[in-house]
MDAnalysis code that builds the backbone (N, CA, C; Angstrom):
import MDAnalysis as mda
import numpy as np

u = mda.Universe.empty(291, n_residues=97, atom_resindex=np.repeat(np.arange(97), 3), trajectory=True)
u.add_TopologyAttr("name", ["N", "CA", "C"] * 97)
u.add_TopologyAttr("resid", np.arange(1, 98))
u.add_TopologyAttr("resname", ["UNK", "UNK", "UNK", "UNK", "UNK", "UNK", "UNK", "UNK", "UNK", "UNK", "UNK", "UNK", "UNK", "UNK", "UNK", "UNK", "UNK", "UNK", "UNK", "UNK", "UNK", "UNK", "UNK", "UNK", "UNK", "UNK", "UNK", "UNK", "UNK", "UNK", "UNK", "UNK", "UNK", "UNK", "UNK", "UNK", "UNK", "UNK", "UNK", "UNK", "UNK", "UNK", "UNK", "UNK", "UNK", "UNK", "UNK", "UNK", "UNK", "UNK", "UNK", "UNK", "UNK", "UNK", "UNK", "UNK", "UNK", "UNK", "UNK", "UNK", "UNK", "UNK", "UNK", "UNK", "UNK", "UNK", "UNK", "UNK", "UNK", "UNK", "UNK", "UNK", "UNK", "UNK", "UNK", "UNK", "UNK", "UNK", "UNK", "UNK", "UNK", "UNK", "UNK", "UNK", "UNK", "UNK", "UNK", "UNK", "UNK", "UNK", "UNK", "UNK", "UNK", "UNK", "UNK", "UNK", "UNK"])
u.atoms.positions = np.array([
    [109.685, 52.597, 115.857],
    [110.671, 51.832, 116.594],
    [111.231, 50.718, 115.728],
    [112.178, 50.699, 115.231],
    [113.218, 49.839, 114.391],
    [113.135, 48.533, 115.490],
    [112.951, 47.414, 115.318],
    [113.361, 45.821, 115.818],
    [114.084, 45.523, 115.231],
    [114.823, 43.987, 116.355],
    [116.436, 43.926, 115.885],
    [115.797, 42.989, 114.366],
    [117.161, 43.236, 113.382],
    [117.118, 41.795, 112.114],
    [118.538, 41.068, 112.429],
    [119.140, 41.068, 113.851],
    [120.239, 40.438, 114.564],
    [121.051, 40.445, 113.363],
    [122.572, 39.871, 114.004],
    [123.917, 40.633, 113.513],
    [123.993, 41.806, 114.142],
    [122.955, 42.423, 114.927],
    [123.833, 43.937, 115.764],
    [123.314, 44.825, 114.891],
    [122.321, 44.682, 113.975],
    [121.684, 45.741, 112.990],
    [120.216, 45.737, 113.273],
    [119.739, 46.969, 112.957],
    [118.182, 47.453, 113.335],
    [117.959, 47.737, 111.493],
    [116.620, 47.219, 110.877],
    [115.982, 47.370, 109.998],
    [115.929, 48.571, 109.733],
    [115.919, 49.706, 108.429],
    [115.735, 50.634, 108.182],
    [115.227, 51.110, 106.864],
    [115.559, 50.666, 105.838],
    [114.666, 50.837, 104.656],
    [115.312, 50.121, 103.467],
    [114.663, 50.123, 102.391],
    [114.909, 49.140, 101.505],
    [115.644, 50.081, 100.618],
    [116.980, 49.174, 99.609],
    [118.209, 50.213, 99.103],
    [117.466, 50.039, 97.404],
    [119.012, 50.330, 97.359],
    [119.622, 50.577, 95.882],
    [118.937, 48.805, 95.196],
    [119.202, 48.685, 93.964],
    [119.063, 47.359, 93.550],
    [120.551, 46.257, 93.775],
    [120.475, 45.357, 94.487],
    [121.482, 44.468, 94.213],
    [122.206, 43.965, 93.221],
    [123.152, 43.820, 93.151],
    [124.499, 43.829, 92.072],
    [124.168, 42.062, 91.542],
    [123.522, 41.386, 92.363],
    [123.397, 40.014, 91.980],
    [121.604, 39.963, 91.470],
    [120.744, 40.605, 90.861],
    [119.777, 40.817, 90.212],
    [118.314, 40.133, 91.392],
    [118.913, 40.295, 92.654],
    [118.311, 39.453, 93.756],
    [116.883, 40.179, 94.104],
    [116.938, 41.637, 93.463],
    [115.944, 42.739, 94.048],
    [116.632, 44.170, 94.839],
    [116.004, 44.741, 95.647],
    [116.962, 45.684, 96.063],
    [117.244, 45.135, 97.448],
    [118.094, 45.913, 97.950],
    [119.208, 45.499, 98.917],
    [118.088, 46.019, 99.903],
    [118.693, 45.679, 101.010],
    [118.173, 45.357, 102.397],
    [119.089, 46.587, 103.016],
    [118.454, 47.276, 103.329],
    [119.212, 48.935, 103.956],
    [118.962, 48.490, 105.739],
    [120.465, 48.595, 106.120],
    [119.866, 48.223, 107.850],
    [120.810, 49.389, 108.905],
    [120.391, 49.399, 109.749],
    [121.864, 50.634, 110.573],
    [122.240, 49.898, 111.798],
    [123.506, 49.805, 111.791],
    [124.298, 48.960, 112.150],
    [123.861, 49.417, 113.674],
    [124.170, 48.569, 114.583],
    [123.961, 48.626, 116.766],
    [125.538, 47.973, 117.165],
    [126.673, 48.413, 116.238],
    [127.831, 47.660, 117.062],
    [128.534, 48.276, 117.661],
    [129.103, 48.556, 118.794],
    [130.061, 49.440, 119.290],
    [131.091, 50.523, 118.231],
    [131.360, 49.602, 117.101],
    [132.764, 50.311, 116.137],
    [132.440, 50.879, 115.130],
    [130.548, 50.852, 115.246],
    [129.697, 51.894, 113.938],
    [128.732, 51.922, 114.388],
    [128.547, 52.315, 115.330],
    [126.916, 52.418, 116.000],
    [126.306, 53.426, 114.751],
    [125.111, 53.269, 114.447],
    [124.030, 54.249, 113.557],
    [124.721, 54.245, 112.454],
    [125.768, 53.340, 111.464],
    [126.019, 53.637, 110.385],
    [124.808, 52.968, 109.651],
    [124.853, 53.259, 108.639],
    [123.319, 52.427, 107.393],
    [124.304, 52.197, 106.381],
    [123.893, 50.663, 106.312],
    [124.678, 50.171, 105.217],
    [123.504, 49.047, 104.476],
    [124.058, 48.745, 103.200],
    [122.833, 47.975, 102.408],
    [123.638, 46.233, 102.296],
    [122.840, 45.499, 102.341],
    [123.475, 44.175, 102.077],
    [122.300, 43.312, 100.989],
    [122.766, 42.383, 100.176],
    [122.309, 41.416, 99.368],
    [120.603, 40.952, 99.932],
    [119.550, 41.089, 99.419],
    [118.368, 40.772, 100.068],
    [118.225, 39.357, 99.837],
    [118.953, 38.890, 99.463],
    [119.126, 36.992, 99.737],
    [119.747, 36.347, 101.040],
    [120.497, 37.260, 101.490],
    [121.277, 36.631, 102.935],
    [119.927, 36.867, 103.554],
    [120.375, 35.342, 104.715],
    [119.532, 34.740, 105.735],
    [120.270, 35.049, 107.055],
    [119.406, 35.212, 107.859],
    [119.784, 35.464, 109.637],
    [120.483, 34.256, 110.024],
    [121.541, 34.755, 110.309],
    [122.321, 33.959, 111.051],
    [123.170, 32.349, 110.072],
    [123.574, 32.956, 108.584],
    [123.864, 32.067, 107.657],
    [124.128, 32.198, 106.313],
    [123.692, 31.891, 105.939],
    [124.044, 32.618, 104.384],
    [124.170, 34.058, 103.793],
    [124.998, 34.146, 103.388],
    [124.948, 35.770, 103.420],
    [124.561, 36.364, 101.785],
    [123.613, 35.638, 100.782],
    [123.335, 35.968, 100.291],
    [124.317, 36.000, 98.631],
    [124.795, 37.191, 97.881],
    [125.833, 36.992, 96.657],
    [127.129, 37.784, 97.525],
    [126.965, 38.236, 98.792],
    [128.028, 39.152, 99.528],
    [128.118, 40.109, 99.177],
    [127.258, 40.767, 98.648],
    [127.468, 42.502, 98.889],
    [127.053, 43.393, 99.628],
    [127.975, 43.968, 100.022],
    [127.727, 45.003, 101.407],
    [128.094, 46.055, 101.046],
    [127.825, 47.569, 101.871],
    [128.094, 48.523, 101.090],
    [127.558, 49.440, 102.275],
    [128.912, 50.177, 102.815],
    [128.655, 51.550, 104.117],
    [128.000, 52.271, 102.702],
    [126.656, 52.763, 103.361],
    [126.498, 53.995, 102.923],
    [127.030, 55.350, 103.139],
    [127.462, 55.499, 104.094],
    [127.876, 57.031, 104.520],
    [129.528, 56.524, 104.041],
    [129.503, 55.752, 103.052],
    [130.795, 55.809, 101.821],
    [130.211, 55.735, 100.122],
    [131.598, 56.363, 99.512],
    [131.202, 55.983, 98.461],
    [130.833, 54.532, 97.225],
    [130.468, 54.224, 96.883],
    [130.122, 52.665, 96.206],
    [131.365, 52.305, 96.014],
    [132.037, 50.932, 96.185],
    [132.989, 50.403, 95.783],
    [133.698, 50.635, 94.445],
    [132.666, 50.392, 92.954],
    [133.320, 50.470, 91.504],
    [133.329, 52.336, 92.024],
    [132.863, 53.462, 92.426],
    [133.941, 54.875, 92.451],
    [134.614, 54.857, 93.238],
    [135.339, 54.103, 93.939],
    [136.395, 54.037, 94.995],
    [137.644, 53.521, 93.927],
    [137.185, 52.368, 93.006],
    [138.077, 51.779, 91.754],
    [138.662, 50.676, 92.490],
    [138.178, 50.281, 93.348],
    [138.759, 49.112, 93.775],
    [138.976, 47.875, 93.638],
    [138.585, 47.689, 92.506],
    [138.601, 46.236, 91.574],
    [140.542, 46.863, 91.034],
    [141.076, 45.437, 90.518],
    [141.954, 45.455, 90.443],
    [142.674, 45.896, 89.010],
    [144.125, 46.926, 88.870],
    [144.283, 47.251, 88.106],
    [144.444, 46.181, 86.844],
    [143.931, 47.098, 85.768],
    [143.856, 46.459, 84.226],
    [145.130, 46.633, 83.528],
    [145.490, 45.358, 82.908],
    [146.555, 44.731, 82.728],
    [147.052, 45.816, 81.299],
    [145.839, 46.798, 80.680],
    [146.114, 47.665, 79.265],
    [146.775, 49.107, 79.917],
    [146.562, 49.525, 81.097],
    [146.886, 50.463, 82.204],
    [145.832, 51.531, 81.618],
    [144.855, 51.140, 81.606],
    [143.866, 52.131, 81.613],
    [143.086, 52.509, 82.795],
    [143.093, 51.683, 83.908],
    [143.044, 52.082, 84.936],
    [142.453, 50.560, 86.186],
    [141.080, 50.987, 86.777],
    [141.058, 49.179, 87.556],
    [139.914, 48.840, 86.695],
    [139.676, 47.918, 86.962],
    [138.667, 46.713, 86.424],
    [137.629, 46.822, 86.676],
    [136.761, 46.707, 85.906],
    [135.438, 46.576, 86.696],
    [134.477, 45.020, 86.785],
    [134.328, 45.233, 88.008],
    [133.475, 44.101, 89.269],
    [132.352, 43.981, 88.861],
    [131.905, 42.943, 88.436],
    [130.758, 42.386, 87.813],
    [130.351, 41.151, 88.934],
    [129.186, 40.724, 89.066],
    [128.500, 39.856, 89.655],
    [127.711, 38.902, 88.577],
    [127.672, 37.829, 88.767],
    [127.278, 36.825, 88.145],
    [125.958, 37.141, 88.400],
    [124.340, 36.600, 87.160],
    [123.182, 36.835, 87.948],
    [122.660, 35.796, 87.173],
    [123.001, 34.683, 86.582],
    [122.126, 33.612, 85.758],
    [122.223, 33.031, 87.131],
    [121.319, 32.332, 87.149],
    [121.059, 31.089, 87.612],
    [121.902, 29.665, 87.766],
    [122.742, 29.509, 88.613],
    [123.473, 28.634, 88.216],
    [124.126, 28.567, 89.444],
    [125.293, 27.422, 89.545],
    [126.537, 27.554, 90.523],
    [127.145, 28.682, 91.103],
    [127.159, 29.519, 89.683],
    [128.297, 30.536, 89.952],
    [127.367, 32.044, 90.538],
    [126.051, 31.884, 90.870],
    [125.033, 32.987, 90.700],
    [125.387, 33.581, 91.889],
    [125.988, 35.477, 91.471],
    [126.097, 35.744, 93.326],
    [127.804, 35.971, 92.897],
    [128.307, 35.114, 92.347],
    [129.189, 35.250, 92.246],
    [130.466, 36.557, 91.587],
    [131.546, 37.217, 92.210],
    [131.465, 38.178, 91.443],
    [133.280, 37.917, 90.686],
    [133.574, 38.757, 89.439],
    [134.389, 38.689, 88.218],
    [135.371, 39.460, 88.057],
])
């Protein structure tokens, strides 16, 4: 029996590694009316009800954001950019490029 981790998501298993060097992501399946049972992974630094961690989220039953190419096109026209996350320690940590 999955218990709530509130936000409207039920706990489900632990992901991929986080893009901000935080550990691996926090795999949860969503309880909201507009995705009931989707599983999606988020940043294992966000806190309940507050911080949300370096902000990465990620539907699983999609493909990862950098093969979607959704970082923005490169100015040489070789194609989009790729999305990097900050992971030193610092101000900018979490942060993504």
């Amino acid at each position: 029996p999955a218990s709530s981790a509130g936000g409207g998501a039920a706990p489900a298993a632990e992901g991929p590694p986080c893009p901000c060097g935080g550990g691996p992501c926090v795999v949860l399946t969503a309880r909201t009316a507009a995705n009931q049972g989707r599983p999606f992974a988020k940043c294992p630094r966000a806190q309940r009800g507050g911080d949300n961690g370096c902000g990465y989220f990620q539907w699983l039953d999609e493909p990862p954001q950098a093969a979607r190419g959704e970082g923005p096109p490169c100015p040489c026209g070789q194609g989009p950019c790729l999305v990097r996350t900050v992971r030193k320690d610092g101000p900018n940590q979490g942060r993504q490029f």
